[in-house]
N, C-alpha and C positions, 0 to 999 in steps of 0.2 A: 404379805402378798396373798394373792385372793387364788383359787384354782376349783372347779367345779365341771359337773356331767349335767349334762341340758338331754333331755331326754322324756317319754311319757307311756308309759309309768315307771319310775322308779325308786317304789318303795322297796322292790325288792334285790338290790343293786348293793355289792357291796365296797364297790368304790370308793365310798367317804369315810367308812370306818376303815378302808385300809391305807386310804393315803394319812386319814388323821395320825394311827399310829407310828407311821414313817415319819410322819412330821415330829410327834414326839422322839421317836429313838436318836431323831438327829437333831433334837434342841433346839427342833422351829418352831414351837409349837405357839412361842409368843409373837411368830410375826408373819406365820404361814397358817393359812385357812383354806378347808376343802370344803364347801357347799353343793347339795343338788339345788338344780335348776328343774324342776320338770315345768315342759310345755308341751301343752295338746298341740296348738299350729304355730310350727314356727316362721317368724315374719322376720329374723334378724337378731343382732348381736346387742343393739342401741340400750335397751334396757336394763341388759345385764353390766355394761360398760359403764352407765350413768350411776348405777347405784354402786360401784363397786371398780373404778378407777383404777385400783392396784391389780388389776387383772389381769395374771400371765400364762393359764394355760384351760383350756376344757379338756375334759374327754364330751365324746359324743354316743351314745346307746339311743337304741329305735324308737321313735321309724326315723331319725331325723338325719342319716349318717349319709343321705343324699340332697336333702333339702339344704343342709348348711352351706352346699360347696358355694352356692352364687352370690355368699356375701363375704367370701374370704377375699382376702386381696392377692393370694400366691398358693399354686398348688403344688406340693410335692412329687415328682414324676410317677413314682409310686403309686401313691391315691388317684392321680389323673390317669392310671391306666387299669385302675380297680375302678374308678367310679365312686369311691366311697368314703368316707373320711370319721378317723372315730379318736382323733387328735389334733388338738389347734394352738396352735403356739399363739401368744402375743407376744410379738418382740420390744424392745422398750422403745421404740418410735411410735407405736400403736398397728403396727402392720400384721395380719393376722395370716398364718400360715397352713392350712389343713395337711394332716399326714394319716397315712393306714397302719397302724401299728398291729392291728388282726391279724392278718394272712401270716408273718412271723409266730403271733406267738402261738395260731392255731398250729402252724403246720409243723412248731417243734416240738409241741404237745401232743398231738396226733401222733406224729415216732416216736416219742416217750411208754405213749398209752400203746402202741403196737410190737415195742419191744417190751414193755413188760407183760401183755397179753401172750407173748409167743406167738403170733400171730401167724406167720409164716409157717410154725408146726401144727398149725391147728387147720390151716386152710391150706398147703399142701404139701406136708409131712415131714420140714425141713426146719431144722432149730433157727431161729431166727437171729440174725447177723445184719449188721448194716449193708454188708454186700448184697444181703437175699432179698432183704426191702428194698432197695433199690431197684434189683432187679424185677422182682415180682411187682413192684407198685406201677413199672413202668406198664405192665398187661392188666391192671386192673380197671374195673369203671367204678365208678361212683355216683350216685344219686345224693344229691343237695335237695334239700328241705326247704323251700323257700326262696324267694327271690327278693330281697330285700340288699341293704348294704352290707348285711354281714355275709349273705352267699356270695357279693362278689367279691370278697375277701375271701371267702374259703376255696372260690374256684378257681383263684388266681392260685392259692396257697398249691391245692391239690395239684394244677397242674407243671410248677415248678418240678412237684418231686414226678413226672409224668406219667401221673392218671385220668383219664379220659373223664368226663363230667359231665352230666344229666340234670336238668334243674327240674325239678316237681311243685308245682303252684295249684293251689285250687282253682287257675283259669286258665284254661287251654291257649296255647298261644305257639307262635314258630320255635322249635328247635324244646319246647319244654312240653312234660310230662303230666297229667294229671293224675291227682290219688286213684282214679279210675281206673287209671292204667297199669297201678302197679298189681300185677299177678304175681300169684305164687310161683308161674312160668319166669316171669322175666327178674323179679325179685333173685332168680338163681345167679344171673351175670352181672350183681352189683354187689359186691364184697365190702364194698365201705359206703357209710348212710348216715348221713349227716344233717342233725335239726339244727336250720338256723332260724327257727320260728320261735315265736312267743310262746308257743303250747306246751303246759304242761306247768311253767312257771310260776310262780308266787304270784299272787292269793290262786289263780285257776289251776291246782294240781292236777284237778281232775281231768285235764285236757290233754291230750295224747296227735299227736298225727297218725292218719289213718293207713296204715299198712299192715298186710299179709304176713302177721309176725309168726305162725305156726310153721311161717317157711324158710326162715331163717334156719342157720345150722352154725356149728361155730367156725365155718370159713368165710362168716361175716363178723366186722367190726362196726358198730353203732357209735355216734360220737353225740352229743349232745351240746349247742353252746350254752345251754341253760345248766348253774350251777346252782340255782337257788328252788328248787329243794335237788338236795344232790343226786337222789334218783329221783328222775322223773318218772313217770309212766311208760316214758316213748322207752327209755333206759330199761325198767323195769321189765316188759313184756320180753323186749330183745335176748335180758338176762334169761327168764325162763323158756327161752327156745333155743338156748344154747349159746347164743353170740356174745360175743367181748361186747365189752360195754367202758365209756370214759365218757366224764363229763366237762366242762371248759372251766373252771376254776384255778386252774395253777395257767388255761388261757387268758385269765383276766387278770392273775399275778405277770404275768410276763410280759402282756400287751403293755400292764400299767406303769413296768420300769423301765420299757422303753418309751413309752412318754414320759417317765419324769428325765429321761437324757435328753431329750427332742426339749425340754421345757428349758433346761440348763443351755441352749444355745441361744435365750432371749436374754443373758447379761452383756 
């Protein structure tokens, strides 16, 4: 059985060395295969189908986590109410299903990285407890990095646990924020900041998103979906102005084992 990430660029993506190993530990390794797919413009599914029949599952990574949705044949209520899809089942009729497995495993990694941050004592002076996140996350805002399919995964995720959400795009637009805009002033009322951009990523380390980081204090948490290089820059700076810092890696372990259940309902 064939399973693969259609996406562009993704050489730095560690999706197929960790499915490969899973497939070993569970003694598929003679009949199960993990492939990347990168494509610059995606026009459909046809090609990947034709060369590779036994086809029962992608993941999907940027930009293409909204272009796929118009050639599925079934959307998950989930994904259709994210906008985004970064899982596709093939069931064995050949019907393909998109699903959002993101917003889960972001936003149980996100409490993870905020409880072992302390987070809640750091930003206001309370030992952190799952009751005090709860409550405190209900009063907080957040700025989102980007507007792509992985923000709207992560703003669906944030506002589950209910935090208020700010999307920042390098193009001005209704209800979003530009880099412009972010001041050291308003930087104070966003306690959580989240890159869901490409910046900073393998091979472009040097790439950063641009914000007021000497204004940071450690009643902020910086999250990064970028795991590959583990600190990034955007990571890096946040760390030396004080703020908790976590990167998506064990978000790309968790997204990836709920796709492989989502994959296990195509037998």
């Amino acid at each position: 059985m064939t399973y693969g990430l259609i996406g562009y660029p993704i050489t730095h993506s560690f999706s197929q060395p960790y499915f490969t190993a899973k497939f070993a530990e569970l003694g598929l390794s003679a009949s199960h295969q993990y492939l990347n797919f990168p494509v610059a413009e995606f026009t459909g599914f046809a090609y990947i189908r034709d060369e590779h029949p036994d086809l029962r599952g992608l993941n999907v990574t940027i930009p293409h986590k909204q272009s796929v949705i118009p050639f599925l044949d079934h959307l998950d209520p989930v994904a259709a109410r994210i906008g985004a899809v970064n899982c596709i089942l093939v069931a064995d009729n050949g019907k393909m299903t998109g699903y959002n497995t993101d917003y889960l495993g972001f936003q149980s990694d996100l409490l993870d990285h905020l409880r072992e941050a302390d987070w809640t004592l750091q930003a206001f002076g309370l030992p952190t407890n799952d009751d005090l996140l709860e409550i405190f996350l209900a009063e907080t805002q957040a700025l989102v990095l980007g507007t792509g399919g992985a923000a709207r995964a992560v703003h669906e995720a944030l506002r589950e646990l209910g935090v208020t959400t700010m999307a920042v795009s390098r193009t001005p637009g209704e209800g979003v924020l530009t880099y412009d805009d972010l001041t050291p002033q308003l930087i104070q009322d966003y306690h959580l900041i989240i890159n869901t951009t490409p910046l900073g990523m393998a091979p472009r380390e040097d790439t950063f998103p641009n914000l007021p980081y000497p204004a940071l204090t450690p009643a902020h948490f910086c999250y990064d979906l970028v795991y590959n290089p583990a600190m990034t820059l955007f990571l890096a700076k946040a760390a030396a102005a004080g703020a908790g810092t976590g990167n998506g890696l064990r978000m790309l372990h968790r997204q990836a084992e709920a796709g492989w259940e989502i994959w296990g309902k195509g037998k």
